[in-house]
C-alpha positions in Angstrom: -60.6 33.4 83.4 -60.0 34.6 79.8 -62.3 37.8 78.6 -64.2 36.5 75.9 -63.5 40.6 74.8 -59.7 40.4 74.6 -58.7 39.6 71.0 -55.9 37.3 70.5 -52.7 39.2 69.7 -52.1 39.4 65.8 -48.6 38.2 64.3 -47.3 41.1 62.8 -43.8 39.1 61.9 -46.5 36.5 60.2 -47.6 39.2 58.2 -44.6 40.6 56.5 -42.9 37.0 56.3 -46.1 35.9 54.3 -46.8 38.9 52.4 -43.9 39.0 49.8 -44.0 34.4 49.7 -47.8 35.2 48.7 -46.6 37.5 45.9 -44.2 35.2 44.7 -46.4 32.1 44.0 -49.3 34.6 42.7 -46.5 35.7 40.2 -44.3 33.0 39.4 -46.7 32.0 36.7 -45.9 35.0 35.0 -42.1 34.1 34.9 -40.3 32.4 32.8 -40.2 29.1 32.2 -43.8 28.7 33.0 -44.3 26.0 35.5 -46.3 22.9 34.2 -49.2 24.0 36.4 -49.2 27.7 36.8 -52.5 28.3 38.1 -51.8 25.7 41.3 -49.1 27.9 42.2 -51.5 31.6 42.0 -54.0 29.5 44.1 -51.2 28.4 46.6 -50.2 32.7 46.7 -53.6 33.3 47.1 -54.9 30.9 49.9 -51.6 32.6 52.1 -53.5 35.6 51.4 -56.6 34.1 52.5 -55.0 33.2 55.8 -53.9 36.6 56.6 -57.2 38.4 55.4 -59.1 36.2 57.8 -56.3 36.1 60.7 -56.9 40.2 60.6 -60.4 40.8 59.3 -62.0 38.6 62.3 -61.1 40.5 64.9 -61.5 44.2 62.9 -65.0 43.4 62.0 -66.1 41.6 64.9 -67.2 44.9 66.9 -69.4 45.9 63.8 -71.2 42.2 64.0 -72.0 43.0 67.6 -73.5 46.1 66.8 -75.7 44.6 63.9 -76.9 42.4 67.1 -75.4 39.6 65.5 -74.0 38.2 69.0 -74.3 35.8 71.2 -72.9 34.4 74.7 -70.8 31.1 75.2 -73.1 29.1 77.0 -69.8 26.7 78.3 -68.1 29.7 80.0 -68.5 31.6 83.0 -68.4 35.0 81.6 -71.3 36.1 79.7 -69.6 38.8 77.4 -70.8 39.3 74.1 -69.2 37.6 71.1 -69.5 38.2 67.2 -71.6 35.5 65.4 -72.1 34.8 62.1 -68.1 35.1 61.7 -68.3 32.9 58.6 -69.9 35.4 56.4 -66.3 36.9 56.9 -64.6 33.6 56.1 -67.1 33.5 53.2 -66.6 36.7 51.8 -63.2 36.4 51.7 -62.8 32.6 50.4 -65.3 33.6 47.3 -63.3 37.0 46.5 -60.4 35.1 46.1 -61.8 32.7 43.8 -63.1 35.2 41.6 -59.7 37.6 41.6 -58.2 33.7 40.9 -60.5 33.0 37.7 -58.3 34.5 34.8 -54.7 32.4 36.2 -56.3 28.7 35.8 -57.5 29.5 32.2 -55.2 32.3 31.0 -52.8 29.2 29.2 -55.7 28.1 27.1 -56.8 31.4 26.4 -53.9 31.7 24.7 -53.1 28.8 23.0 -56.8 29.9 21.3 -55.3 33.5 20.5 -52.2 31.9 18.8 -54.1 29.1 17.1 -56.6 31.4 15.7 -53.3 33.9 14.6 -51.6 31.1 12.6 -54.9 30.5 10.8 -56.1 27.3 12.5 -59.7 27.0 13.5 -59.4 23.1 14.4 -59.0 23.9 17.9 -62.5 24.8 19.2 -63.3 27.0 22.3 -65.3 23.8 23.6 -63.2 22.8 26.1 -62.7 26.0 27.8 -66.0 27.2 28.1 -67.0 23.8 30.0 -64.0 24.4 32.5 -65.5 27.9 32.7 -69.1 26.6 33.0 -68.1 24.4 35.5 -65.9 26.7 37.8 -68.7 29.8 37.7 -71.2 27.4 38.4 -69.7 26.0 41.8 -69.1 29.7 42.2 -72.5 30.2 42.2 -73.7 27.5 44.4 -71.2 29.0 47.3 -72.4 32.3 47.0 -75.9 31.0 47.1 -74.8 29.0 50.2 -73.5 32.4 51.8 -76.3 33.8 51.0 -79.0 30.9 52.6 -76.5 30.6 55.3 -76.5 33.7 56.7 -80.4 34.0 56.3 -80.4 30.9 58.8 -78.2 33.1 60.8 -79.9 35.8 60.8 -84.0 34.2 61.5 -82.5 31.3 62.8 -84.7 29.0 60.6 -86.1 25.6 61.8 -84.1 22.3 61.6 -87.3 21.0 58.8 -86.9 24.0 57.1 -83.0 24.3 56.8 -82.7 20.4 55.4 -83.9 22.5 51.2 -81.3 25.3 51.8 -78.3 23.1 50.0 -80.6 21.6 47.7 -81.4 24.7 46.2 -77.7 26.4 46.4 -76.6 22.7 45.0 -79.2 23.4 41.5 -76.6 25.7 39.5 -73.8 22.8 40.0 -76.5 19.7 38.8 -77.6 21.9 35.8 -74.2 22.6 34.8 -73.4 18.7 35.2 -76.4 17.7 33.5 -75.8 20.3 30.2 -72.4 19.3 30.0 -73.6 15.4 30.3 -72.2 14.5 33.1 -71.8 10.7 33.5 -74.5 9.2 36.0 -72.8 5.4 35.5 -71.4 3.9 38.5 -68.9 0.8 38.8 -70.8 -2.0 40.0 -69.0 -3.6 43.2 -67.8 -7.9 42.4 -69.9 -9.5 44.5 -72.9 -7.9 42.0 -71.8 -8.0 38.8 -73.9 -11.1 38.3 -77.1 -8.7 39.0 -76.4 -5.4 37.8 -73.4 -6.3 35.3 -70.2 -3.4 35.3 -71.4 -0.4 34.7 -74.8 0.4 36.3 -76.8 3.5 34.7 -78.3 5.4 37.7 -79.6 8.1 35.5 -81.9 10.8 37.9 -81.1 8.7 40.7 -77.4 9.7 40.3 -78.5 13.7 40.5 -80.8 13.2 43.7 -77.5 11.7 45.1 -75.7 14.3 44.4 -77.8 16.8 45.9 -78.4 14.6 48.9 -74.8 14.8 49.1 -75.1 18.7 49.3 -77.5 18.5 51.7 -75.4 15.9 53.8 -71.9 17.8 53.8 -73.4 21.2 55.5 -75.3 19.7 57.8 -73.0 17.4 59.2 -70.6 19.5 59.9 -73.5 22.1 61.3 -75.0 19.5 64.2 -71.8 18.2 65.1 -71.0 21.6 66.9 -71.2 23.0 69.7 -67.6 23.3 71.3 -65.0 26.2 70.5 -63.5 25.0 67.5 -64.9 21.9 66.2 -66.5 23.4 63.0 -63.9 25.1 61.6 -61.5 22.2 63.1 -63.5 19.9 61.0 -63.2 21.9 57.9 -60.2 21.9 58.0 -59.1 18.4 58.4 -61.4 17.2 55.7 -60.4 20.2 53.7 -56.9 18.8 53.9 -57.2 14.9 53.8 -58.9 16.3 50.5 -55.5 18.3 49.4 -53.5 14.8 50.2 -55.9 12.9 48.1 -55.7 15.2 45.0 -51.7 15.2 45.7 -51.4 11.4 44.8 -52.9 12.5 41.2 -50.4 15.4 40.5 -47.3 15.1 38.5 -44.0 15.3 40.5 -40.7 15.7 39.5 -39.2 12.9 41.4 -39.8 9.0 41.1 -41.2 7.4 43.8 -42.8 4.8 45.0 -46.3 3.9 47.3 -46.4 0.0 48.7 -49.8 -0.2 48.2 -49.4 -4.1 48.6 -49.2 -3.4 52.3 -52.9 -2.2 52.4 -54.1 -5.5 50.8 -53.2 -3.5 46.7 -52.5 -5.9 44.0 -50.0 -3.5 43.0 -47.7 -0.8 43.6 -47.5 3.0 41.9 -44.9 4.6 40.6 -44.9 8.6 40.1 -43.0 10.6 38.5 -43.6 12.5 35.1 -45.4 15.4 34.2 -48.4 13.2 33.2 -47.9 10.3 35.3 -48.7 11.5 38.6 -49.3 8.2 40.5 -53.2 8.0 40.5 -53.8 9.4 37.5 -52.2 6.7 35.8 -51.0 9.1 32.9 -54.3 10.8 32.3 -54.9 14.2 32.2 -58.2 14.8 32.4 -57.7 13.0 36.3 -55.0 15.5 36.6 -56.9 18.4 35.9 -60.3 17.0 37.6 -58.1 17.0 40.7 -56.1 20.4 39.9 -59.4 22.1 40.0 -60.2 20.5 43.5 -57.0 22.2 44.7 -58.4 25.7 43.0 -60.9 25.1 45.7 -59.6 23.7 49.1 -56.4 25.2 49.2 -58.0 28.8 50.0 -60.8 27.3 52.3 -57.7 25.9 54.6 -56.1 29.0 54.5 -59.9 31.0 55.3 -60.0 28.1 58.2 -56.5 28.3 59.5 -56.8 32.3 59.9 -60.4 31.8 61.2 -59.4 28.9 63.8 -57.1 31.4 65.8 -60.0 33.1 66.5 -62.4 31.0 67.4 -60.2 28.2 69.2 -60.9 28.2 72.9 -61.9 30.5 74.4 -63.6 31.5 71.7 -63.5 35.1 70.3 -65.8 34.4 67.3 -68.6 32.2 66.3 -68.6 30.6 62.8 -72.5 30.8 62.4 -74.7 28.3 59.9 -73.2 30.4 57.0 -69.8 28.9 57.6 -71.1 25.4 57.6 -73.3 26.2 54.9 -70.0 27.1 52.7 -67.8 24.7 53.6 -69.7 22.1 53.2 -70.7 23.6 49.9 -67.2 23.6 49.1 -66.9 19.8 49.4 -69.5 19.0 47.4 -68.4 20.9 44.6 -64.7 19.2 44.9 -66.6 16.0 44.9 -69.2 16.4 42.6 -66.9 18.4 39.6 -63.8 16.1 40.1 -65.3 12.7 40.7 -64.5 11.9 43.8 -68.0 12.0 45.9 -67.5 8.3 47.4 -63.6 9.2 48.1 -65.5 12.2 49.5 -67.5 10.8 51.6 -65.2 8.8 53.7 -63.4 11.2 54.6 -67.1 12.5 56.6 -66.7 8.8 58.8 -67.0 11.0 61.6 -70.1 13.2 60.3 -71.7 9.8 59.1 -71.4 7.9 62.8 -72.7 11.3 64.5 -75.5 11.8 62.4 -76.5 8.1 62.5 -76.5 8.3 66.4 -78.2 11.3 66.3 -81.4 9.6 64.0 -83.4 8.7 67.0 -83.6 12.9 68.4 -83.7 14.2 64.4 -86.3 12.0 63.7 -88.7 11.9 67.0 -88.3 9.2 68.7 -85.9 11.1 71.5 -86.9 14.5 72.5 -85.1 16.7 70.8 -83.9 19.7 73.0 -82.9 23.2 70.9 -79.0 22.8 72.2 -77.5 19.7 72.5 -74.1 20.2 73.8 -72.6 19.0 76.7 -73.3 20.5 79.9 -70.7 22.5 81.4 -70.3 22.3 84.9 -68.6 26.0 86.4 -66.9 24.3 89.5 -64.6 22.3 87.9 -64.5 23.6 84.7 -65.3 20.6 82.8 -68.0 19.5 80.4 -70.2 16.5 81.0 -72.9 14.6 78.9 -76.2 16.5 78.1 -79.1 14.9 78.8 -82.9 15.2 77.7 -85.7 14.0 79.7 -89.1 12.2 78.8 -92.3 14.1 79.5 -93.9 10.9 78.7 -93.0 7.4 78.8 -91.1 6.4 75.4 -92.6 4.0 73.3 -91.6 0.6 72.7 -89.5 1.4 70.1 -87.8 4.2 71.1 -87.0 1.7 74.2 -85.2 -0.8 72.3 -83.2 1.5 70.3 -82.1 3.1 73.4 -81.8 -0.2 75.2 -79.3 -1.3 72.6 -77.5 2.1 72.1 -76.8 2.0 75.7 -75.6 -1.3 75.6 -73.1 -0.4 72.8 -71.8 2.4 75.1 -73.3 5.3 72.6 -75.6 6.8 75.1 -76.3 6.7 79.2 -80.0 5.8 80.7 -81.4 7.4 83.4 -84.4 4.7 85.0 -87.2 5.0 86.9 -86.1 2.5 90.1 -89.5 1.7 90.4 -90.9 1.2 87.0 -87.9 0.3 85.0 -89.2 3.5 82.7 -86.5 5.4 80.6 -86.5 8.9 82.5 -83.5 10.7 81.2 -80.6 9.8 78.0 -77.7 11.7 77.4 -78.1 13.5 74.3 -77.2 11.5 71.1 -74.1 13.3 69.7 -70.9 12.3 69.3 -69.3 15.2 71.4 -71.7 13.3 74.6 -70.4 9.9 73.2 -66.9 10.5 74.1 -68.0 12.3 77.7 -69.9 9.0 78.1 -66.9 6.8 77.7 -63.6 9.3 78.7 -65.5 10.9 81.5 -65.6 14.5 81.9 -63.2 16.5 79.8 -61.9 20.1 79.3 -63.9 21.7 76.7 -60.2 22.8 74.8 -59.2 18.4 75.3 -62.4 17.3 74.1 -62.3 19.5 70.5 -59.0 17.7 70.7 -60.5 14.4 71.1 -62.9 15.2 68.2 -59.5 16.3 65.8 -58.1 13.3 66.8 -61.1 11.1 65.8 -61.4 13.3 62.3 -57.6 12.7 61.6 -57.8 8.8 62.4 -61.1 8.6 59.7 -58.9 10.0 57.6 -56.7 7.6 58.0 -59.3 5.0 57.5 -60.5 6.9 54.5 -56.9 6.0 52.8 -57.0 2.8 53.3 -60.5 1.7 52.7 -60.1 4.0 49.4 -56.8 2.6 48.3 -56.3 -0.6 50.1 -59.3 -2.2 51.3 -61.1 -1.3 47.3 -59.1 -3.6 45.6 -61.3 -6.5 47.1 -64.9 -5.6 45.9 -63.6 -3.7 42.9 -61.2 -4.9 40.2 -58.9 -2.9 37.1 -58.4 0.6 37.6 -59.9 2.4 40.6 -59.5 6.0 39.4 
């Protein structure tokens, strides 16, 4: 049996490979000629930088957690041996550092095209647009380091579910503010089938910021109850994080022509990319180009912070991420999606999040009991996890019946009943982690966070083609 204790050896040939390639991109800018997008290739330099400050930081800081009595046991092992919570304050620190030592490369160009235009005597070119990319880029700064900072408070007093569901809503106020002040569009494309009703362009107005914020509010907590397992927060993080990076790729300008056969999706058409400006989504415009420039800005480092942080806290676990880690990544997504335009996009890529939270409805909202830990039960003699379950004190109501009576029939959960009097007595816990014990049997704790990657990269999947195939029927024009 592994010692939770015994930290995972650290790559030291990793280390001085990456070092110098992390200088380079955080440099090359600074070369001549000057790329086309020189702050994409700083933010590449410094997410490699990222990945190393949390592959070494982890394990160097994870004695001084335990002192702090941040610690806690792994209640799917044998061993009871103390391990370092809260490790995402770590992840945190270091992802929001980065961003700030990365603030002068993304607007240093414009800063100087300013300089020179105000040299030569002309005043046409306003400071406008630069102090609304700045506007925009402290404030999502500011709603992460308000979600460290709520985050690790939930760590810390372990706050109440009811009481946790305001904590993104208030880190999520700096970003609404700064999208309301700079009139940030509230109009959504009416789907075909409605046009008749609402006509093209529906006007949501406040409606439009409360979904935002929900959206907050939805992206840390999803990833926060679906967890439980070594590795399936930060594994989670990090696929999104990256089906994210692939989405904002399609918008980029390349170098090279080529071509997507969107027409095999159910696309009218195909796209063609190629051109500085005429990256294949963006269809030539660059304010798409840049919306999605400044998503990369943000995800590339959290993938490296989650990369350095998963070798740590894949199984068997030598760190815990904590609420705080949730708390930021999801933070981090809503920013992407909220400042770029992309929320909807966004939100596909959560398909996974979305089905375990809507399973989960009956326990979050009292019609199941709902027990303090919901994770699968891990059964020491053969080493295997199987489906959690919670028991009635009482017999359930009617309702509650029927909505487990028909989730058991869809194969989502497992009834225990009373021979006798036909009464529900028991139901396996209504999670998604239990939902695949149910149907796959009992697993390996390491093969089910494998199971739950899996699922994340096939919504992915799904996410791309619903977003650029299956669109094309309920929308028309250009999808951007």
């Amino acid at each position: 049996m592994h010692s939770a204790l015994t930290p995972r050896p650290l790559p030291t040939v990793l280390l001085v490979s990456l070092v110098p390639v992390a200088g380079w991109f955080v440099l090359r800018p600074l070369l001549d000629p000057v790329p086309p997008l020189p702050g994409l290739y700083t933010s590449v330099g410094l997410s490699i930088y990222a990945f190393l400050a949390a592959l070494y930081m982890i394990p160097a800081l994870g004695p001084t957690f335990i002192k702090a009595n941040l610690k806690g046991r792994d209640l799917l092992k044998t061993y009871s041996d103390p391990i370092p919570e809260s490790q995402g304050l770590v992840c945190a620190s270091i992802y929001i550092i980065l961003l700030i030592i990365f603030i002068p490369f993304p607007f240093a160009r414009t800063v100087a095209s300013l300089s020179h235009a105000e040299a030569n005597g002309d005043s046409s070119r306003g400071s406008e647009p630069l102090h609304h990319q700045l506007a925009v880029y402290l404030s999502s700064l500011l709603s992460l380091m308000m979600a460290t900072m709520l985050g690790f408070l939930d760590d810390v007093f372990d706050i109440r579910w009811r009481h946790k569901l305001p904590i993104p809503l208030i880190a999520s106020i700096p970003l609404l503010m700064v999208y309301f002040a700079e009139s940030g569009n509230t109009h959504v494309v009416v789907p075909l089938p409605l046009r008749g009703l609402f006509g093209v362009l529906l006007n949501l107005g406040p409606l439009y910021y409360l979904y935002m914020s929900l959206l907050s509010t939805f992206t840390t907590n999803s990833i926060n109850i679906l967890a439980g397992i070594n590795g399936s927060e930060v594994s989670q993080a990090l696929i999104i994080a990256i089906s994210v990076i692939i989405n904002d790729l399609l918008y980029l300008p390349w170098p090279v022509d080529f071509r997507i056969p969107l027409h095999l999706l159910g696309n009218k058409a195909e796209v063609d990319i190629g051109g500085e400006w005429h990256a294949g989504m963006a269809y030539g415009s660059q304010e798409l180009v840049s919306r999605h420039v400044f998503s990369l800005y943000f995800m590339l480092p959290l993938v490296g912070v989650c990369l350095g942080f998963m070798y740590h806290n894949w199984y068997p676990a030598r760190a815990f991420p904590g609420d705080t880690f949730c708390y930021v990544a999801g933070m981090a997504f809503s920013v992407v999606g909220i400042q770029a335009h992309f929320s909807k996009t966004l939100l596909l890529f959560f398909l996974p999040q979305i089905f375990n939270f809507v399973l989960s409805c009956p326990q979050l909202f009292g019609l199941v009991p709902n027990p303090r830990h919901r994770v699968p039960r891990f059964d020491a003699d053969t080493n295997k996890l199987y489906p959690s379950k919670t028991m009635f004190l009482r017999p359930p109501s009617r309702l509650t019946t029927l909505v487990l009576r028909i989730l058991s029939v869809l194969r989502l959960t497992e009834l225990t009943i009373n021979s006798t009097t036909g009464v529900i007595h028991e139901c396996t816990n209504l999670t998604i982690l239990n939902f695949f014990l149910v149907n796959l049997g009992p697993l390996h704790e390491k093969r089910l966070v494998q199971v739950l990657m899996c699922t994340q990269v096939a919504g992915s999947v799904l996410a791309f083609v619903v977003r650029y195939g299956l669109a094309g029927l309920v929308y028309d024009g250009d999808r951007r």
